[in-house]
VOMILUM-314511 format. One record per atom (N, C-alpha, C): atom name; x, y, z; residue in one letter. Coordinates in Angstrom, 1 decimal, m for minus. Layout:
N
CA, X, Y, Z, A
...
***
This chain:
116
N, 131.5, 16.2, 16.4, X
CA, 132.4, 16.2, 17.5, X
C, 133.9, 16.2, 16.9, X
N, 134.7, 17.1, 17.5, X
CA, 136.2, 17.1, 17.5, X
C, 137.0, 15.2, 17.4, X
N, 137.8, 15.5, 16.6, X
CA, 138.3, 14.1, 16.6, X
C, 139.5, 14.2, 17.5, X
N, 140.0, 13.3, 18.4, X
CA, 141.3, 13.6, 19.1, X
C, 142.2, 12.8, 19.0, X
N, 143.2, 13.2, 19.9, X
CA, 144.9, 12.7, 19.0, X
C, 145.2, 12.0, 20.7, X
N, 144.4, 12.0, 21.1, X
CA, 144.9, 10.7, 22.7, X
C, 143.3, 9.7, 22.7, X
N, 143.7, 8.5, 23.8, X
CA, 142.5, 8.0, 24.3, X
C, 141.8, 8.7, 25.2, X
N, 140.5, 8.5, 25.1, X
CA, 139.6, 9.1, 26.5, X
C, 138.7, 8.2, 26.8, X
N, 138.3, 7.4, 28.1, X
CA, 137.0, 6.8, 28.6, X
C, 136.0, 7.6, 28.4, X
N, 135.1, 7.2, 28.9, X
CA, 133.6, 7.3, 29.3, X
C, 133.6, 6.9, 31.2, X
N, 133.3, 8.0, 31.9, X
CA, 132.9, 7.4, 33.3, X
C, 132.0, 7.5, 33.6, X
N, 131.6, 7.2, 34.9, X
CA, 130.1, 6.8, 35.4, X
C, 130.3, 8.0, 36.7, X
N, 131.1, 8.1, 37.5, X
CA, 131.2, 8.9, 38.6, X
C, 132.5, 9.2, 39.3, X
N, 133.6, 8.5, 38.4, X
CA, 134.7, 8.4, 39.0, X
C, 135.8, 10.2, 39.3, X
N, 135.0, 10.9, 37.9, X
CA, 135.6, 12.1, 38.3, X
C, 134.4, 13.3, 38.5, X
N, 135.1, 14.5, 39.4, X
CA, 133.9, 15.3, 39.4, X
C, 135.1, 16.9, 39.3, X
N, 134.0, 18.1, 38.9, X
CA, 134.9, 19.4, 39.1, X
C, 134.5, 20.6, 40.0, X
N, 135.4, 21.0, 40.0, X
CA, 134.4, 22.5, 40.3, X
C, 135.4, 23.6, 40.0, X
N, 134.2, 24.8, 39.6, X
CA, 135.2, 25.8, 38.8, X
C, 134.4, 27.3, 38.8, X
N, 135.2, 28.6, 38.7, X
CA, 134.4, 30.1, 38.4, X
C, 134.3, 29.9, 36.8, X
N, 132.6, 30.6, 36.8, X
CA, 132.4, 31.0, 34.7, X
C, 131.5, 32.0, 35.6, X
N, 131.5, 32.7, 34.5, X
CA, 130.4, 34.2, 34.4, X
C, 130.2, 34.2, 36.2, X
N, 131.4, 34.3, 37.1, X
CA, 131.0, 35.0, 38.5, X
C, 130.2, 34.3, 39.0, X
N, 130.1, 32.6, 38.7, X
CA, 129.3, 32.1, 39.5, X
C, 130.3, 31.0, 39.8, X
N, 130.4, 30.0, 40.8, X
CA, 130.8, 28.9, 41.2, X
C, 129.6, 27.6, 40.9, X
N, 130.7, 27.0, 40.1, X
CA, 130.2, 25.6, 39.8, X
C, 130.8, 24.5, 40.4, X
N, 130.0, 23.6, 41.4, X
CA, 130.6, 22.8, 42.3, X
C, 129.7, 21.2, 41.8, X
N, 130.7, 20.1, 41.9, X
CA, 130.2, 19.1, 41.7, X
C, 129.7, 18.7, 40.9, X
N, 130.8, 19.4, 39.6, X
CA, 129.8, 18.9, 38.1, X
C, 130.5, 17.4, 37.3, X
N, 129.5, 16.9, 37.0, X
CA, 130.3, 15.3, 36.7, X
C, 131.4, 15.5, 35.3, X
N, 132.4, 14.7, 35.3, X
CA, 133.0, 15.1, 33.9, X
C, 132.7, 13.5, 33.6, X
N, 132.6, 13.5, 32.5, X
CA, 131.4, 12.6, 31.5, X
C, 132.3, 11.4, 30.7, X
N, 133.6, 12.5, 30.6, X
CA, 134.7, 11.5, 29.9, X
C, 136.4, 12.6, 30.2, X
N, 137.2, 11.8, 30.3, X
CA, 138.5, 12.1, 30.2, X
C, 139.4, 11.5, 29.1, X
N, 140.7, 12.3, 29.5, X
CA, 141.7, 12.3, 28.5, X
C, 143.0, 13.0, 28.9, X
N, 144.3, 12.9, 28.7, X
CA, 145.2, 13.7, 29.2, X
C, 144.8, 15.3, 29.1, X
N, 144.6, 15.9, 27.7, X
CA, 144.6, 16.5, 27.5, X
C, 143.2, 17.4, 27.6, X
N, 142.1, 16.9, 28.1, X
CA, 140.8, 17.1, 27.8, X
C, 139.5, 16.9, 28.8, X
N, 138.6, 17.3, 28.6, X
CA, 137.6, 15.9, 29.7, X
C, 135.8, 16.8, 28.5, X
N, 134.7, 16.2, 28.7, X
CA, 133.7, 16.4, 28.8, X
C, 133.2, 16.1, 29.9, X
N, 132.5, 17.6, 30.2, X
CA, 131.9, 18.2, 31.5, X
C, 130.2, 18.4, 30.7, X
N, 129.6, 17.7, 32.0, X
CA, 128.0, 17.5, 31.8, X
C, 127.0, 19.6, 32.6, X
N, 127.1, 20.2, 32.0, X
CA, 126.8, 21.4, 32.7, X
C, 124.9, 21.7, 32.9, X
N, 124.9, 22.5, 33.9, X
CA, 123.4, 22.7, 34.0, X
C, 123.0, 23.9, 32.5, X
N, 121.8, 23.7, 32.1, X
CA, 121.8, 24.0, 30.6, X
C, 121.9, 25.6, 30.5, X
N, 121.6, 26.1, 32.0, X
CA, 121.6, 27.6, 32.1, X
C, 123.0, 28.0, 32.0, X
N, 124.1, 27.5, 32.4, X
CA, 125.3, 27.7, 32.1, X
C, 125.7, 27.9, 30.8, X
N, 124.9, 27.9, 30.0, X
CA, 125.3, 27.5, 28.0, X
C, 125.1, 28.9, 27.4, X
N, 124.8, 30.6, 28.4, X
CA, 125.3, 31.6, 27.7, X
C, 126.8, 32.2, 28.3, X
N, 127.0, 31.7, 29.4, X
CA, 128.4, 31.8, 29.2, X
C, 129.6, 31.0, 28.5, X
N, 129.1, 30.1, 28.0, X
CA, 130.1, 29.2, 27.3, X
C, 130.2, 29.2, 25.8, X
N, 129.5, 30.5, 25.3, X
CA, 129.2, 30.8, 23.9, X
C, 130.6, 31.5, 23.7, X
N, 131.6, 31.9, 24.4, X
CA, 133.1, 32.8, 24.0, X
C, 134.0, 32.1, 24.4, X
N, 133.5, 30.5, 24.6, X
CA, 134.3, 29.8, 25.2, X
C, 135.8, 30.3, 25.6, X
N, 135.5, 30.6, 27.0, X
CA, 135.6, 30.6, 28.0, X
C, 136.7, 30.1, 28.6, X
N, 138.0, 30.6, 29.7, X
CA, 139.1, 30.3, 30.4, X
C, 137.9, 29.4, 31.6, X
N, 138.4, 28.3, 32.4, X
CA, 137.4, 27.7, 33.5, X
C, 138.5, 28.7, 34.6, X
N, 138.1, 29.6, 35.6, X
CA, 138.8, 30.1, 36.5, X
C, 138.8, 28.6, 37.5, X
N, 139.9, 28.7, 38.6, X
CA, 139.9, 28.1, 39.6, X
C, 139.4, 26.5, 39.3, X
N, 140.0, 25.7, 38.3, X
CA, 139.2, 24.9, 38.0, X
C, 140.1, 23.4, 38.8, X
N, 139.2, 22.7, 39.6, X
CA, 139.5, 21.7, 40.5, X
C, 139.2, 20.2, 40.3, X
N, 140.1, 19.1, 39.8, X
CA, 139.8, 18.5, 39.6, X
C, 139.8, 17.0, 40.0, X
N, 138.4, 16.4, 41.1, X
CA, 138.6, 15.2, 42.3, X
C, 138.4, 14.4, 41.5, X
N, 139.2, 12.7, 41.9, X
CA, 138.9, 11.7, 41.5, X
C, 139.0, 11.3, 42.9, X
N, 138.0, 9.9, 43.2, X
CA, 138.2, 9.3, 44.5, X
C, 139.1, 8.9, 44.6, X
N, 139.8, 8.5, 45.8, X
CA, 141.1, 7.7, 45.9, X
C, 142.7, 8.7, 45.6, X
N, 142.4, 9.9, 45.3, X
CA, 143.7, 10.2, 44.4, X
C, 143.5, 11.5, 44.7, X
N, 144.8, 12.6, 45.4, X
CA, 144.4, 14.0, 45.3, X
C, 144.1, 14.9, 44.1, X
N, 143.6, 15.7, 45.0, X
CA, 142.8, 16.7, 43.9, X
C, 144.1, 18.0, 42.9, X
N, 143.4, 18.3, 42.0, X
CA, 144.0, 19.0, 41.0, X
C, 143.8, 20.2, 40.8, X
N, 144.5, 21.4, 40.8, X
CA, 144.2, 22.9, 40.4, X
C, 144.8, 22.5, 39.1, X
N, 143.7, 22.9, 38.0, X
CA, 144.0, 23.0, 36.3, X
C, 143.4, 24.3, 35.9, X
N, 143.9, 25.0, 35.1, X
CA, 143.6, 25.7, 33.8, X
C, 142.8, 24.7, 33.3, X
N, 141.3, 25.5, 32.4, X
CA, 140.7, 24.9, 31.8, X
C, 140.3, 26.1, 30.4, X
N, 140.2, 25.6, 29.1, X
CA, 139.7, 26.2, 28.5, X
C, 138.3, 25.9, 27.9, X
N, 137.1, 26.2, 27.5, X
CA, 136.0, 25.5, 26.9, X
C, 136.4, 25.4, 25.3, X
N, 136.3, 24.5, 24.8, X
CA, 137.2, 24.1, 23.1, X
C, 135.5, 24.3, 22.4, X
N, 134.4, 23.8, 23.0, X
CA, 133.6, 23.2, 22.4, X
C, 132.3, 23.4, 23.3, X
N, 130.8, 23.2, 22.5, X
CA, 130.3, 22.8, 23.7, X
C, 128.6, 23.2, 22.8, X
N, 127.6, 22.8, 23.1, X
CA, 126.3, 22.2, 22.7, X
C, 125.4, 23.3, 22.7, X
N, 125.4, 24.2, 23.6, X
CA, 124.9, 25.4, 23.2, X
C, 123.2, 25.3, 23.9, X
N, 122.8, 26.6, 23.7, X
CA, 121.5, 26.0, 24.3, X
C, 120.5, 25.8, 22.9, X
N, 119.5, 24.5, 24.0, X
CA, 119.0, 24.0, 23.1, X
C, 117.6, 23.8, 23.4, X
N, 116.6, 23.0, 22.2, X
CA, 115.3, 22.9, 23.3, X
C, 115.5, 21.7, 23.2, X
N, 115.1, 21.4, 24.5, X
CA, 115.2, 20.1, 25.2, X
C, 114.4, 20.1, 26.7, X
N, 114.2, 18.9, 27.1, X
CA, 113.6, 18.6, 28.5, X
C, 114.6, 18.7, 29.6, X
N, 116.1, 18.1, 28.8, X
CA, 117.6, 17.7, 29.9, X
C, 117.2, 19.2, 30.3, X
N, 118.0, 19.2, 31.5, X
CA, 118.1, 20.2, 32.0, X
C, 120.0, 20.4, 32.2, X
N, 120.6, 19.7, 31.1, X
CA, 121.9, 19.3, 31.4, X
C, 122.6, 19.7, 29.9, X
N, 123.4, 20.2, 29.4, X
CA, 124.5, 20.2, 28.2, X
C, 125.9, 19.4, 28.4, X
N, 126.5, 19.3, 27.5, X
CA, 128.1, 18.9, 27.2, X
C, 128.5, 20.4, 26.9, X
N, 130.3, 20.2, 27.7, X
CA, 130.9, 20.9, 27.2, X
C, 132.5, 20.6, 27.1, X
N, 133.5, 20.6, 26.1, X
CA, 134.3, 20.0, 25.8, X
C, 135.5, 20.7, 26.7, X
N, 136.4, 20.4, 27.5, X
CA, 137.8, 21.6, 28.2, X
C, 138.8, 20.9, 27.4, X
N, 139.1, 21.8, 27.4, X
CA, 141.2, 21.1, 26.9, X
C, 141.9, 22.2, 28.2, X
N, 142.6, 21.2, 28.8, X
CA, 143.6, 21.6, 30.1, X
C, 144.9, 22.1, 29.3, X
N, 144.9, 23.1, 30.5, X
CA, 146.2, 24.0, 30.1, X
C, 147.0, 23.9, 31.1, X
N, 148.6, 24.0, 30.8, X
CA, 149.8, 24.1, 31.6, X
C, 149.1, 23.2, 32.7, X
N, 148.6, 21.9, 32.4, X
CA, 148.2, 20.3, 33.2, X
C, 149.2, 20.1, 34.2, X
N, 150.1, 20.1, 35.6, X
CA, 151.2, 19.2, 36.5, X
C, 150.8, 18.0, 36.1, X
N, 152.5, 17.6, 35.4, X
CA, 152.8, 16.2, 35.3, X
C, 152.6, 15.1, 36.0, X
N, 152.0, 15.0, 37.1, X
CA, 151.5, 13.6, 37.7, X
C, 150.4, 13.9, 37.8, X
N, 149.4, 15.2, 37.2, X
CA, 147.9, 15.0, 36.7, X
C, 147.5, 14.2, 35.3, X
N, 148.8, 14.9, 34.2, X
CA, 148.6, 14.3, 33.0, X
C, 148.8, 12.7, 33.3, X
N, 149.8, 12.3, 34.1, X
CA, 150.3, 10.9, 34.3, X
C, 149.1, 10.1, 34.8, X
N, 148.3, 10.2, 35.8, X
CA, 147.5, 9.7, 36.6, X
C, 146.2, 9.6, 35.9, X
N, 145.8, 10.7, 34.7, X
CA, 144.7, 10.2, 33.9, X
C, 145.3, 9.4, 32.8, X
N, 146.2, 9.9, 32.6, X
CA, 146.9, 8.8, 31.1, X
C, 146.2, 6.9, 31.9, X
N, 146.8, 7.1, 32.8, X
CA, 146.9, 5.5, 33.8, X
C, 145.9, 5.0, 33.6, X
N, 144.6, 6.1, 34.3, X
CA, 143.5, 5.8, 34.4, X
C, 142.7, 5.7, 33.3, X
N, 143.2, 5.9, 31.8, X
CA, 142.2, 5.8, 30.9, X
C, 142.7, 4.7, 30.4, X
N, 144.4, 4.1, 30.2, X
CA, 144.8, 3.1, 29.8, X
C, 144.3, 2.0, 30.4, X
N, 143.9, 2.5, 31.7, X
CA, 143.4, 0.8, 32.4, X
C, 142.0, 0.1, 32.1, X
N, 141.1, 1.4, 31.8, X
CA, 139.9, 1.0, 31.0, X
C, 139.3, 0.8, 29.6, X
N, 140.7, 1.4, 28.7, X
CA, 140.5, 1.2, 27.4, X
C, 141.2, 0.1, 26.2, X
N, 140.8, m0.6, 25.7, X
CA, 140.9, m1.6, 25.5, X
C, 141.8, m1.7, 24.4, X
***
């Protein structure tokens, strides 16, 4: 795994996305962990031959409860590839592009308040 240059949690449900890859719409995918700059996205494992050219995230939206939602640039940095396995689920790493400043602010907040 990539080493990083900010803090990032680990969440449970607090953030979710949705976004276009290979012409399909992806709605309500959990992101697994955040970071100003970043998040891990939990993907359905069929999604994992479009994410071999990693990939611009088109239209990519990003809800947390309590707090309005975000249009981000997403790029795929990284990501697990297909595998054999039973999950029916991968990781895949985004690094956010050209982020609005009270998106990057409001996860900075939100990771500082859970990380120790």
């Amino acid at each position: 795994m990539e080493k990083r240059n900010t803090a990032r949690t680990a969440l449970i449900s607090d953030y979710n996305t949705e976004f276009r890859l290979g012409g399909q719409t992806y709605s309500n995918i959990q992101v697994s962990n955040i970071g100003p700059q970043g998040c891990c996205l939990r993907m359905p494992l069929a999604s994992a031959k479009y994410l071999k050219s990693k990939p611009m995230l088109d239209n990519m939206i990003l809800f947390h409860s309590g707090t309005k939602k975000y249009s981000l640039k997403g790029r795929v940095a990284w990501n697990e590839g297909e595998k054999e396995t039973h999950d029916a689920w991968i990781s895949a790493g985004v690094e956010f592009m050209d982020t609005p400043e009270e998106c990057t602010r409001e996860i900075s907040e939100y990771v500082m308040a859970r990380v120790k």
